[in-house]
Kinemage of the C-alpha trace (Angstrom):
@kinemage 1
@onewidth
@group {chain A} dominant
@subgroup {mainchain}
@vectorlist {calphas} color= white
{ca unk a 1} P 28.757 -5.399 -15.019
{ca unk a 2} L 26.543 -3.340 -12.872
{ca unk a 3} L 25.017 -1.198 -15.463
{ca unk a 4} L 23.955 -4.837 -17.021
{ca unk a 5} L 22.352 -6.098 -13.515
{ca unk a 6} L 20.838 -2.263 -13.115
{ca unk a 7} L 19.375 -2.740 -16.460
{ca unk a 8} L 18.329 -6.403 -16.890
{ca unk a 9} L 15.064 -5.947 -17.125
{ca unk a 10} L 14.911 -3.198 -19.842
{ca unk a 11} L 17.631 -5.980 -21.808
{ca unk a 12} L 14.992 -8.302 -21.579
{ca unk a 13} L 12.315 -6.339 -22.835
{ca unk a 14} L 14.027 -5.053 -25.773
{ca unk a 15} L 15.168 -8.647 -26.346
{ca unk a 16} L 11.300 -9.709 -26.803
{ca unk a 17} L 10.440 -6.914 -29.129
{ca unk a 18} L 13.098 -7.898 -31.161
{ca unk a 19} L 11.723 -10.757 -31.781
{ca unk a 20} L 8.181 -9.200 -32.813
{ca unk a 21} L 10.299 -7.141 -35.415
{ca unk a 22} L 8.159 -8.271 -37.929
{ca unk a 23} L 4.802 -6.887 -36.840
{ca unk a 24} L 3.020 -3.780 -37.704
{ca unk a 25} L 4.490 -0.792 -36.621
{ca unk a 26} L 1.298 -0.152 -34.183
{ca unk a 27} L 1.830 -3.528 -32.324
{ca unk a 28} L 4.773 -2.807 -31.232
{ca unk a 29} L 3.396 0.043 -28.893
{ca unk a 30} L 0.731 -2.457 -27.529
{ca unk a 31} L 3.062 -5.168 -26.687
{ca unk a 32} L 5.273 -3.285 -25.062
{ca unk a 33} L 2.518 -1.941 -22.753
{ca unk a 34} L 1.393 -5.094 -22.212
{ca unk a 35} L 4.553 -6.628 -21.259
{ca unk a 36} L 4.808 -3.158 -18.586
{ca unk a 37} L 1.586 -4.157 -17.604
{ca unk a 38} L 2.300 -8.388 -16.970
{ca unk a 39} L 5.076 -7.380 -14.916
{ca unk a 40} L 4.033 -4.913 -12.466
{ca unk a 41} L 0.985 -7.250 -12.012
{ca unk a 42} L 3.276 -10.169 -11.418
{ca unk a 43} L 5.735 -8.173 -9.213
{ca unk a 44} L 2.815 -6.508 -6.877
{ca unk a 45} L 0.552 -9.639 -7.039
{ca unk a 46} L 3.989 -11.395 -5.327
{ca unk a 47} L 4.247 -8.795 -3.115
{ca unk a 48} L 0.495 -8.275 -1.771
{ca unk a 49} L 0.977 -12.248 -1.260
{ca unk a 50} L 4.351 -12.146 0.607
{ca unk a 51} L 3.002 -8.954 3.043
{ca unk a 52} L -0.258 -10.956 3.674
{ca unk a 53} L 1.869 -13.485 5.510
{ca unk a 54} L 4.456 -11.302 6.594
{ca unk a 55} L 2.319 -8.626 8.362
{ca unk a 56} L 0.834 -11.843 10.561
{ca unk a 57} L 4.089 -13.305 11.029
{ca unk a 58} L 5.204 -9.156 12.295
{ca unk a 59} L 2.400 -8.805 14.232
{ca unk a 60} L 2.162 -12.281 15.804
{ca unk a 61} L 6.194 -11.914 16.984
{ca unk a 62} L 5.196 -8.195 18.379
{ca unk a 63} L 1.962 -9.950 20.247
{ca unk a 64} L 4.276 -12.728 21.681
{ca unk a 65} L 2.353 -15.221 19.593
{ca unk a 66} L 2.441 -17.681 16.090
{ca unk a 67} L 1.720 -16.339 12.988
{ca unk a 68} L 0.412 -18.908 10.215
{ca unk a 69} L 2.773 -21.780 10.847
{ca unk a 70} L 0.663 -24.928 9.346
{ca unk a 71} L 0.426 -24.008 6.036
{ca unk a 72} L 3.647 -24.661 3.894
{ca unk a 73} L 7.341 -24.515 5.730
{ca unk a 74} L 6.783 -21.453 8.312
{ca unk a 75} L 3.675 -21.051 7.481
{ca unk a 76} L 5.000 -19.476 3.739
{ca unk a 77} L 1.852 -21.278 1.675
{ca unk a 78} L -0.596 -19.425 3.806
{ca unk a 79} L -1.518 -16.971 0.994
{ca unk a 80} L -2.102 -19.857 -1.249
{ca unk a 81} L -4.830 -21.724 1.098
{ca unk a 82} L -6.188 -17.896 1.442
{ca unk a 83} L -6.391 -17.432 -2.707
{ca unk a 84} L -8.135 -20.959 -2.958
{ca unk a 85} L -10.366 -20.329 0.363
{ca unk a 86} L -11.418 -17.468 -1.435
{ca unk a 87} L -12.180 -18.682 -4.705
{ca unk a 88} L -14.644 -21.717 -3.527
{ca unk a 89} L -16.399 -19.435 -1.261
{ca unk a 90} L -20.261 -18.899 -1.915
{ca unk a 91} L -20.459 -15.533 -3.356
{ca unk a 92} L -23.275 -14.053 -1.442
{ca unk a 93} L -25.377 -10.856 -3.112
{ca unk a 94} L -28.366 -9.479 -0.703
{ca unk a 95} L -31.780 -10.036 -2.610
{ca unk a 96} L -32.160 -6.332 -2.881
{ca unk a 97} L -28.853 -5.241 -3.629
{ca unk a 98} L -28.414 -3.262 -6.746
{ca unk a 99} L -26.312 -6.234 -8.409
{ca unk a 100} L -24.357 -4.527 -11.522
{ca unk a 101} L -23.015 -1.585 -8.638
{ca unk a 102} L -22.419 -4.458 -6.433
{ca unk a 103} L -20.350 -6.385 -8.415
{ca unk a 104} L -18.638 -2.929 -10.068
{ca unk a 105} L -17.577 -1.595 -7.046
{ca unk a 106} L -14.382 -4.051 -5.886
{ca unk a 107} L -13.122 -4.115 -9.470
{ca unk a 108} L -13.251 -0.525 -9.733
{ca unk a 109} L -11.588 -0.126 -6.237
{ca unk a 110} L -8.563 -2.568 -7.529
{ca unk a 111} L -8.256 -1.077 -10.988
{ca unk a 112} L -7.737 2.051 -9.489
{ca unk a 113} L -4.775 1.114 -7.042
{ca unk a 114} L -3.413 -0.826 -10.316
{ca unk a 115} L -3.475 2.365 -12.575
{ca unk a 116} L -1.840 4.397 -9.954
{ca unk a 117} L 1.721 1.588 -9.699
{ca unk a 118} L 1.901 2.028 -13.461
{ca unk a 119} L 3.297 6.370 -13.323
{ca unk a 120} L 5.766 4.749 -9.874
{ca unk a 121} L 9.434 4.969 -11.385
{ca unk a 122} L 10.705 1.566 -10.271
{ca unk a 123} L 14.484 1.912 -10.998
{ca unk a 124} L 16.479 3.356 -13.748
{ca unk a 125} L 14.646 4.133 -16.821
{ca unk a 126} L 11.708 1.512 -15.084
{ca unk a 127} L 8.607 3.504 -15.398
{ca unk a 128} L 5.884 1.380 -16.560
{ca unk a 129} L 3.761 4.723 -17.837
{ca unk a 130} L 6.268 7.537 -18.127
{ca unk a 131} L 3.821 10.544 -18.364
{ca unk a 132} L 4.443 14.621 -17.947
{ca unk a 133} L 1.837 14.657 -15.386
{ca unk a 134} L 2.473 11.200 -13.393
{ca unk a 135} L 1.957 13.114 -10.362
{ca unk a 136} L -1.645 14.627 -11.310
{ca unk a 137} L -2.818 11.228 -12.636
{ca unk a 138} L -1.631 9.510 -9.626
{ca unk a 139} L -4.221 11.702 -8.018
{ca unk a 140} L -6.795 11.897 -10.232
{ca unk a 141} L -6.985 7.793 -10.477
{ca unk a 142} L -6.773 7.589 -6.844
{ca unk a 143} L -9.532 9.879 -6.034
{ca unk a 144} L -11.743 7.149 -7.763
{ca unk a 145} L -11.733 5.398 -4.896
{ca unk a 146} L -14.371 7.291 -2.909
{ca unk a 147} L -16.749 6.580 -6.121
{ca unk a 148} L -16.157 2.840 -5.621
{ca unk a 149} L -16.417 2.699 -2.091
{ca unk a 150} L -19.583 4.707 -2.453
{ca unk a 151} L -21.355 2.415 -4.967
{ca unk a 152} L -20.508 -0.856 -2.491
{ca unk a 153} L -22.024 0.919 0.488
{ca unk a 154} L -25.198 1.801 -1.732
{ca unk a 155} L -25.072 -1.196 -3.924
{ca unk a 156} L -25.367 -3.476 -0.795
{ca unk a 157} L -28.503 -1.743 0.006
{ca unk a 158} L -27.650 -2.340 3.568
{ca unk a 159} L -27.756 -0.089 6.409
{ca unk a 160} L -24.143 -0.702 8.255
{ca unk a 161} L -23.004 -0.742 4.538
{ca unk a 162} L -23.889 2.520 3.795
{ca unk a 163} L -22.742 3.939 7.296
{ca unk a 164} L -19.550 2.503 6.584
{ca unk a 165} L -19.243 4.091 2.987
{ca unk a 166} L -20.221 7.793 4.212
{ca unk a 167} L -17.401 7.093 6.945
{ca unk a 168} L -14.831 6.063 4.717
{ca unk a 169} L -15.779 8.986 2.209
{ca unk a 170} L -15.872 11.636 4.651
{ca unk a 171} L -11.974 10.582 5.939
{ca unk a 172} L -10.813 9.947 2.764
{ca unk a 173} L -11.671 12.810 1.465
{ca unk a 174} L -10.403 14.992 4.434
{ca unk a 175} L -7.032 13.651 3.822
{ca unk a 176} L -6.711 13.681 0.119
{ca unk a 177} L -6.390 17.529 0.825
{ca unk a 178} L -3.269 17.195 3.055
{ca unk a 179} L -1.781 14.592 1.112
{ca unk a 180} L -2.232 16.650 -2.492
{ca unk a 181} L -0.701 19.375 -0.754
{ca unk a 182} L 2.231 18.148 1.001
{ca unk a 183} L 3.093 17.004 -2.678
{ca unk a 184} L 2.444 20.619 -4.083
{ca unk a 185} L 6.322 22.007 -2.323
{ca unk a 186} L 8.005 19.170 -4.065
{ca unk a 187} L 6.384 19.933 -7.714
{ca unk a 188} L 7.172 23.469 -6.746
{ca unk a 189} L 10.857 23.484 -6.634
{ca unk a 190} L 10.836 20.431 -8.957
{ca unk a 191} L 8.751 22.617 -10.981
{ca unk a 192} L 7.509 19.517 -12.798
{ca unk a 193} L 4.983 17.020 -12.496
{ca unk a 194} L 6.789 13.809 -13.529
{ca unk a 195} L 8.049 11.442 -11.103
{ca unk a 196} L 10.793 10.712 -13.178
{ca unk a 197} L 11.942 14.102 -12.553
{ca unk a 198} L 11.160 14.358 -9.037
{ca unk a 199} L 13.977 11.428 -8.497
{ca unk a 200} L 16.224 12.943 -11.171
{ca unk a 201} L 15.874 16.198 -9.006
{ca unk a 202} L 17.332 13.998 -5.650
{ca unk a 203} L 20.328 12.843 -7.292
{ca unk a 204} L 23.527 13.705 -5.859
{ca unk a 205} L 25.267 13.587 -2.196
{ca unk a 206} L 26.836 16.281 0.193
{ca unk a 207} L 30.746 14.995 0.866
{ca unk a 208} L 29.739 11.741 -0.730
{ca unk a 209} L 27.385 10.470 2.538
{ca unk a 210} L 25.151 13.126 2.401
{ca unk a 211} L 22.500 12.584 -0.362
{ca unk a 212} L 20.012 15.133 -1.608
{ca unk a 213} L 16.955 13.900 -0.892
{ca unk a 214} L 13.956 16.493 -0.049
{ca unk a 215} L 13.467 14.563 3.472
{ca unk a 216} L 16.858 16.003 4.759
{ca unk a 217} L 15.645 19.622 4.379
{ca unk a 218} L 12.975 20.737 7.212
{ca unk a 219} L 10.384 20.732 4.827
{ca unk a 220} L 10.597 17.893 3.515
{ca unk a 221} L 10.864 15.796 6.742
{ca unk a 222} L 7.870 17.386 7.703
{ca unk a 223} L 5.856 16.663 4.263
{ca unk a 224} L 6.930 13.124 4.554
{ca unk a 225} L 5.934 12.511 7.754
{ca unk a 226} L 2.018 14.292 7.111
{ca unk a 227} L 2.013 13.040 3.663
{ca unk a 228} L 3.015 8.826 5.691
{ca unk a 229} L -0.181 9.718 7.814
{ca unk a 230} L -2.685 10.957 5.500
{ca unk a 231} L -1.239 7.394 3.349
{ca unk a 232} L -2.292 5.797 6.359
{ca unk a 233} L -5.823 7.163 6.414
{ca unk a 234} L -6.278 6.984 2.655
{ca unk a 235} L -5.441 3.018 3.074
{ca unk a 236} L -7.789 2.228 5.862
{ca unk a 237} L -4.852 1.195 8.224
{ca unk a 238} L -4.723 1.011 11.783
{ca unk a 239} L -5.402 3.507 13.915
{ca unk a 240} L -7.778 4.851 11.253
{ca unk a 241} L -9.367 2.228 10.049
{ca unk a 242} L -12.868 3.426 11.229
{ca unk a 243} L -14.717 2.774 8.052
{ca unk a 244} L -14.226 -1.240 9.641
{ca unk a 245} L -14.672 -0.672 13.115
{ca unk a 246} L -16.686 -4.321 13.365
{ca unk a 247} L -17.440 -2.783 17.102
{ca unk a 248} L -19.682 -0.563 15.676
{ca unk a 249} L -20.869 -1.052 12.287
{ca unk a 250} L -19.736 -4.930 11.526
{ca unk a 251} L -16.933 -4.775 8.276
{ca unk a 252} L -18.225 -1.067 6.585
{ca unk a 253} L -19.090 -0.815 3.272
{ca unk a 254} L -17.725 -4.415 3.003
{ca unk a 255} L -20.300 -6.097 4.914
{ca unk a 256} L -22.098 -7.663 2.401
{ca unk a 257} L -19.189 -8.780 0.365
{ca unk a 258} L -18.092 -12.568 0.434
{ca unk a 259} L -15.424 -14.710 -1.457
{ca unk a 260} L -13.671 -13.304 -4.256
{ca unk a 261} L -15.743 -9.888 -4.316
{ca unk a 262} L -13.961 -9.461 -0.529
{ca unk a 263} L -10.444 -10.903 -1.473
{ca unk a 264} L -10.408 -8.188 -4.344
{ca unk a 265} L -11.290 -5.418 -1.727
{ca unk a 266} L -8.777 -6.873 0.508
{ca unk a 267} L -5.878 -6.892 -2.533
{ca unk a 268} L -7.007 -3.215 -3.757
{ca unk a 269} L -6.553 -1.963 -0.079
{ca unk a 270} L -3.049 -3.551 0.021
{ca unk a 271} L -2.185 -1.739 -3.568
{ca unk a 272} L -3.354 1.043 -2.404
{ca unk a 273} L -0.652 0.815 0.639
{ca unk a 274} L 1.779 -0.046 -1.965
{ca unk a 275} L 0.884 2.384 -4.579
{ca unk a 276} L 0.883 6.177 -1.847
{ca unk a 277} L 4.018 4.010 0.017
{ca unk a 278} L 5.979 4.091 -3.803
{ca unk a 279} L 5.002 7.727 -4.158
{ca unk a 280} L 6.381 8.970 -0.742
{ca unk a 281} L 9.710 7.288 -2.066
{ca unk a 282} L 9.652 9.173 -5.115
{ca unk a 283} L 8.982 12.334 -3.538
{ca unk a 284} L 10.589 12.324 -0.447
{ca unk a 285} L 13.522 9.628 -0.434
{ca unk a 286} L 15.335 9.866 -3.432
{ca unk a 287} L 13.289 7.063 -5.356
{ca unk a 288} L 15.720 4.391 -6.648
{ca unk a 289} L 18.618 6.686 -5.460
{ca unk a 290} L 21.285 5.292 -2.956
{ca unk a 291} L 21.655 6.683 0.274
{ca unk a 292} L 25.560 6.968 -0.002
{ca unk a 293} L 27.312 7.794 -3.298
{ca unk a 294} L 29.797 4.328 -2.732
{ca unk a 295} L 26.890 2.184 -3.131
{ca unk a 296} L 25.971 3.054 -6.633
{ca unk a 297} L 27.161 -0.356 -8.002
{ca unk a 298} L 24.039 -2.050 -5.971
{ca unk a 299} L 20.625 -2.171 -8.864
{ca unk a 300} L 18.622 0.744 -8.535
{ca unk a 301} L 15.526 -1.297 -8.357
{ca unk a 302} L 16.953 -2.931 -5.150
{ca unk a 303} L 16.863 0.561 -3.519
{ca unk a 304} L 13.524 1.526 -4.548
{ca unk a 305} L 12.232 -1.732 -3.066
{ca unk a 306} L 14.403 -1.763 -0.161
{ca unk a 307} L 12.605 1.705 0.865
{ca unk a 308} L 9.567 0.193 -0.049
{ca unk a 309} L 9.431 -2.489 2.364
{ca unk a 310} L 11.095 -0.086 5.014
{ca unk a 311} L 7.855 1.946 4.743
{ca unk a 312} L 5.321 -0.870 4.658
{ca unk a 313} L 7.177 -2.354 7.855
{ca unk a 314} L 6.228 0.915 9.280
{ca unk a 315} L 2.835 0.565 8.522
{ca unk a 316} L 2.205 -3.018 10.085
{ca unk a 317} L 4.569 -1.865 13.080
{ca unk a 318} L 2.071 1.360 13.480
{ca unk a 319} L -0.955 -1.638 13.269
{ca unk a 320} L 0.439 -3.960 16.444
{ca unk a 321} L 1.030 -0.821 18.476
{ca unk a 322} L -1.891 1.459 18.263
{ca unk a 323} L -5.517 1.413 19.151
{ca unk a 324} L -8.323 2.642 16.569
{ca unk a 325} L -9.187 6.675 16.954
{ca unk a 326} L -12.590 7.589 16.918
{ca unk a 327} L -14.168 9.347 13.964
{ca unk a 328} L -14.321 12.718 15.624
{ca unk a 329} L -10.516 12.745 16.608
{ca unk a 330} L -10.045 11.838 12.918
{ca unk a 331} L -11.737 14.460 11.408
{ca unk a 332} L -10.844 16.783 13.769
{ca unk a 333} L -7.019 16.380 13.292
{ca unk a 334} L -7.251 16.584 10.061
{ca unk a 335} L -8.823 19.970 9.282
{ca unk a 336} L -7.685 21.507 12.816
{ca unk a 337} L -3.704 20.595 12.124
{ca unk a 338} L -3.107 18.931 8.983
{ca unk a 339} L -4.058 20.822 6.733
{ca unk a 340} L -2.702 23.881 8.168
{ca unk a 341} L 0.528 22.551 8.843
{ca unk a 342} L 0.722 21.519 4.720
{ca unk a 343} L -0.094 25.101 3.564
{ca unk a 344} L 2.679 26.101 5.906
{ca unk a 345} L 5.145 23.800 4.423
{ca unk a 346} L 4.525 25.204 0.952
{ca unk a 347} L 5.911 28.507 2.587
{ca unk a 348} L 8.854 27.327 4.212
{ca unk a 349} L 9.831 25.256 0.733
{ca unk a 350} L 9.326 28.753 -0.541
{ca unk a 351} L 11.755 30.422 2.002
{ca unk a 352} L 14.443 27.496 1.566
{ca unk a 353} L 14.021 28.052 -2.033
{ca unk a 354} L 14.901 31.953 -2.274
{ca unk a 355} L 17.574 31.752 0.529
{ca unk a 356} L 19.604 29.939 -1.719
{ca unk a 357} L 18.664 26.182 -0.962
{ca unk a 358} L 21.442 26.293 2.139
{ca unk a 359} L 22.360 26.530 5.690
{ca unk a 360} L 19.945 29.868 5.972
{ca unk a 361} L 17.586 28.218 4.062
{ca unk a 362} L 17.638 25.176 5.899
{ca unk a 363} L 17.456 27.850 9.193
{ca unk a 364} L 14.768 29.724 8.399
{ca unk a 365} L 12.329 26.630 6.919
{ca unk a 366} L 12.917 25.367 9.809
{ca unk a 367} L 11.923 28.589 11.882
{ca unk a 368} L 8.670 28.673 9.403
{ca unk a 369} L 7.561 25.439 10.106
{ca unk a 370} L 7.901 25.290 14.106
{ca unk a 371} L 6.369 28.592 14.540
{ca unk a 372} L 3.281 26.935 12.862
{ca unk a 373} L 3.570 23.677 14.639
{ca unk a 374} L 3.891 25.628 18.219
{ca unk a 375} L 1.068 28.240 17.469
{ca unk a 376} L -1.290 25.394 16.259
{ca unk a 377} L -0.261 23.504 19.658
{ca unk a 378} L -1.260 26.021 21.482
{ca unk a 379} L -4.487 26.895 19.795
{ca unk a 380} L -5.641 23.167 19.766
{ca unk a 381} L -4.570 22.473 23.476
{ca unk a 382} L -6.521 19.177 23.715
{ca unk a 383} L -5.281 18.662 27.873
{ca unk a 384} L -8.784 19.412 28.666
{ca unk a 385} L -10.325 16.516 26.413
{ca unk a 386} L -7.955 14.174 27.094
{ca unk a 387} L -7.756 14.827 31.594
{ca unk a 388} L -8.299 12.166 33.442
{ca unk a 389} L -11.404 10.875 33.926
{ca unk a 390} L -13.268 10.778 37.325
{ca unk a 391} L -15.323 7.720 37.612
{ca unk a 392} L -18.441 8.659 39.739
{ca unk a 393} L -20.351 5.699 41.028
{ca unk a 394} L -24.383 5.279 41.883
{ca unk a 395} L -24.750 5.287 45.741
């Protein structure tokens, strides 16, 4: 009965194609990829609607305040009013804006976070795209972004625009370089670069409670934690959500973007957020694993989403507490510590590797990692930048 639940949504599948059996034999591969492609659209496009709500419902309870409560019972409809808001809106393009860039840039922004959901494996044999090198194309297809944020910054023709765009670029691409590498010890003792193999690589538990996910070895608590942050920075979120910062430079590259054009930027960033939150799962928390071996009988699916809206609550929580960094801090933290730290993790998943993948292992990873994270401490003691300040006032 639980195999059936955990595998409903492959029966179904099949169950359509079955009754296509009399196409051509080359339709059959289309449809099915459609049909991969209709659902993860519907599933996300539910989601990114449900977390729009949600994160101002968190956020309002954390602030002591309402979230939307007019719209719908609780305030549920809100996303709906947004989508139609959004829709009737003028759509506004600068006189001098480059207008085929302009309009490019959001699509290319959201086709990108789309691609990247499709190599995610959802559940038990529920990989949209199941490709050898899921990993690298995650990647590749992600680091498309910059291009598109790049072309609405220029494509605006508009000063703050194009500020915004060289901001976002410039931390984006400072933190691609952490996250690619905290990934690199997990495709090394993998030693592939399917994420189907990645979760096939966590399965199993220690005395049945134990499972063997790579976030209970040193290493891989570590990787997940850098790789969460640089997810943060690649997504725009709060606290580094600079390339916004209307204090300084109005909405970034997304200044002179109204209506629909905006609401697409707004859903890509969101995918995004979905799309490097599904990855750390797979990498670093078993994917659609269970976290105790007596729970098995629960649909894999459920776990992968269960983790998945674990680390997206995460994400909002980080957004109500903390203030926005400044650029410098940013960039600084990222070359000065991050990336060190991730080329030091690729050693100690080396060490716990050839010491036998136990208790020394475990030891001396561990040993690897905070003789790193002390020496880097040290080096980058920031007491002096961050004393407190003496206000001195004008006689």
């Amino acid at each position: 009965m639980s195999d059936s639940l955990d595998q409903i949504f492959i029966s179904a599948k099949h169950w359509i194609l079955s009754l296509l059996s009399g196409l051509p034999d080359w339709a059959a591969p289309i449809i099915s990829s459609l049909i991969n492609i209709g659902a993860l659209l519907g599933v996300f496009l539910t989601l990114f609607a449900a977390i729009s709500v949600l994160e101002r419902k968190i956020l309002g309870r954390m602030q002591n305040r309402y979230g939307p409560n007019r719209v719908g019972p609780f305030g549920l409809f809100q996303p709906v009013a947004d989508g139609i808001k959004m829709l009737i809106k003028e759509d506004v393009v600068p006189a001098r804006a480059d207008k085929v860039v302009h309009f490019l840039a959001p699509i290319l922004v959201a086709a990108a976070a789309i691609l990247a959901l499709g190599v995610i494996p959802y559940g038990r044999n529920m990989t949209p795209f199941a490709i050898d090198g899921g990993i690298l194309f995650f990647f590749a297809v992600g680091s498309t972004t910059e291009l598109a944020v790049f072309m609405a910054g220029w494509g605006s023709n508009n000063k703050f625009s194009m500020l915004g765009a060289m901001r976002a670029i410039a931390q984006m691409v400072s933190y691609e370089l952490p996250l690619i590498l905290t990934t690199l010890p997990v495709v090394m003792i993998v030693g592939a670069l399917s994420p189907d193999a990645i979760v096939a690589a966590q399965d199993g538990y220690s005395l049945s409670v134990l499972p063997h996910w790579f976030v209970m070895t040193p290493w891989g608590a570590a990787a997940f934690v850098l790789f969460f942050v640089s997810g943060l920075v690649e997504s725009n979120r709060t606290p580094f959500d600079v390339p916004e910062g209307e204090s300084e430079i109005v909405a970034g590259h997304m200044t002179e973007y109204s209506g629909f054009k905006y609401a697409t930027f707004f859903m890509a960033e969101y995918f995004g957020m979905f799309a490097i939150s599904g990855l750390a799962v797979t990498l670093f928390l078993g994917g659609w694993h269970s976290p105790i071996a007596a729970l098995n009988f629960i649909p894999s699916y459920f776990w992968f989403f269960l983790k998945l809206s674990a680390l997206l609550f995460v994400y909002i929580w980080v957004r109500g507490t903390l203030p926005r960094t400044r650029v410098d801090q940013i960039m600084n933290f990222a070359w000065k510590f991050m990336l060190p730290m991730a080329f030091t993790l690729i050693v100690a998943a080396a060490v716990w590797h050839y010491q036998g993948r136990g208790l020394a292992g475990w030891l001396w990873s561990l040993v690897v990692i905070a003789l790193v994270y002390l020496a880097l401490s040290r080096l980058l003691d920031t007491r002096k930048k961050f004393a407190t300040r003496t206000y001195r006032f004008a006689e």
